[in-house]
N, C-alpha and C positions, 0 to 999 in steps of 0.2 A: 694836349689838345682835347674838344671833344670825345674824339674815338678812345683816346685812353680812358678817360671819362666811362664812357661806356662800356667799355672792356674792363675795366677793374667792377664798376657795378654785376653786370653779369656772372663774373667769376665769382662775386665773393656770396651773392643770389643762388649759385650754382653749391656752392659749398656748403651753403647755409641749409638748400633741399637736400641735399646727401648726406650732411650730418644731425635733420628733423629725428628720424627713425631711433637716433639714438638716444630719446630723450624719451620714451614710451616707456612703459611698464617693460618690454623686451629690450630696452634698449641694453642691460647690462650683458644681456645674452649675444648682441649682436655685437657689440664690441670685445669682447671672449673672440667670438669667432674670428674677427679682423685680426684680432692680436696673435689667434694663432694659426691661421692660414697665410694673412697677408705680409706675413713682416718676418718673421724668422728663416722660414726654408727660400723665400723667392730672392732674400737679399741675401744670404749665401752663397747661392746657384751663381747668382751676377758676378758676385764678389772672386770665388773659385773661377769662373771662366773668365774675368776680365784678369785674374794675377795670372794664371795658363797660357794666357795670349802674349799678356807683356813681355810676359819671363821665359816663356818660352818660342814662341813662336817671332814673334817682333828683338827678343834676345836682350840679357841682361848689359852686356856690351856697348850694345846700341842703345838700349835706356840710360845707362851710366854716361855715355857721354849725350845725351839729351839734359841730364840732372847737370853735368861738368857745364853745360854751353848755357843753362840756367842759373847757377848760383856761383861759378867759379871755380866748383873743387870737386874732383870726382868721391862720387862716394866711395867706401872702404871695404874688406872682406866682408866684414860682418854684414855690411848692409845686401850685399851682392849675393851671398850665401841663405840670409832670412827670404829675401824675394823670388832666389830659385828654387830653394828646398822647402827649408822651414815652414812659409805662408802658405804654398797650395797645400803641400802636406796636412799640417792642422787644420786649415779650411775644410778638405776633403773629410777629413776624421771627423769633425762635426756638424758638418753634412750628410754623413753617414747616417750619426747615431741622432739628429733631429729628425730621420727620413724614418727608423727604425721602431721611435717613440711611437708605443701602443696605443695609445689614445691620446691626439694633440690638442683635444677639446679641454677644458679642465673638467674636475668634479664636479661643481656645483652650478651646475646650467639648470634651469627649471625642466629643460625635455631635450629627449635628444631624438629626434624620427632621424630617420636611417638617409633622409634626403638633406639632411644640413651638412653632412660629410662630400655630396657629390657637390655640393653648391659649396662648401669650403676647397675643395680639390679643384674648382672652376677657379673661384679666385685668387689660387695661388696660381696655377696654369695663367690666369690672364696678363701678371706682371713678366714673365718667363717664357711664353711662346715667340716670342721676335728671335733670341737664340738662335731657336734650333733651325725658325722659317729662314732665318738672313744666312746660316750656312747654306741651308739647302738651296733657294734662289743663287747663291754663288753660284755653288757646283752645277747647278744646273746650266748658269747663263756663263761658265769660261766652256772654251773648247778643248776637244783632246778627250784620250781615253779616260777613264775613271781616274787612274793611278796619277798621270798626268795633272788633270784638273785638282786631286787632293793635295798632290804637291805643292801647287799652283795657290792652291788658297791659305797653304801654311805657312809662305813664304812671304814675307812682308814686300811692299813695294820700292823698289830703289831708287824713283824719286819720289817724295812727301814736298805738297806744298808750305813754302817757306813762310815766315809771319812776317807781315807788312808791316810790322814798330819798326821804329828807326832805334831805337834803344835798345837794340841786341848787341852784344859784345861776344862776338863768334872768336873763341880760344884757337880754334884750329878749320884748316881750310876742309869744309864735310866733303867736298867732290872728289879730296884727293884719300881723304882717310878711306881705307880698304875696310871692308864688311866683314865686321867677325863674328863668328858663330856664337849659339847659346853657351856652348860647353867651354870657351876661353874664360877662363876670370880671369 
């Protein structure tokens, strides 16, 4: 309809003003910086805490039989073992050592003033602040003591709403399957 109309115009209006800058004499400078504040350490950060949650907190168990009531076949050791150890593990190892890199600007920037480092540390902070705000609004908004509430928010919920396809082919009845822990493989 119209309004799509219009809302792809504006959007692609909107992308066109945000990527001007990059066509200036600084533009090669301002794309350095995107390339390495915005995209290496923020898509990491997401990447390590979204496999820490799955794998651990929501339980490799309970994602296997999510993958089993998706495709038919539970997946295998291998797969179960790289999702609980293997990927946060390396994740975190190069998280580390991209946090650790002495200068993540490259060499050949025309200048470098000392305020393009807070203004690169902002916009990697801007993809990554929901994080840490959407725990803390948790914790904040369950009840109960601290230890309570922490518990509280690393335990997944025991009922998830079901998907309305009619073309689900549920293997096993989930109300009656019993909740297993991270640590069962």
């Amino acid at each position: 309809g119209r309004r799509r109309e219009l809302f792809v115009a504006l959007l692609l209006g909107g992308i066109y003003l945000c990527a001007l800058p990059t066509c200036t004499y600084g533009g090669k400078d301002l794309v350095a910086m995107l390339n390495s504040f915005g995209s290496t350490t923020p898509l990491l950060l997401v990447v390590f805490v979204e496999a820490v949650g799955v794998c651990w907190f929501y339980g490799v168990s309970r994602f296997c039989d999510d993958v089993e009531l998706m495709i038919g076949k539970r997946p295998g050791l291998f797969w179960r073992t790289c999702w609980q150890y293997i990927s946060p593990v390396f994740l975190f190892v190069i998280l580390i050592f991209s946090l650790v890199d002495e200068d993540p600007l490259p060499p050949d920037l025309l200048s470098r003033p000392d305020w393009i480092y807070g203004l690169g540390y902002t916009l990697t902070m801007s993809s990554v602040w929901f994080i840490p705000a959407y725990a803390l609004y948790k914790f904040v908004s369950l009840e109960g003591d601290p230890k309570e509430r922490l518990k509280k928010m690393i335990v997944p919920e025991e009922f998830l709403p079901r998907s309305s396809s009619k073309n689900i082919r549920p293997t096993a009845d989930l109300k009656t399957t019993p909740c297993r822990l991270p640590t069962d493989l």
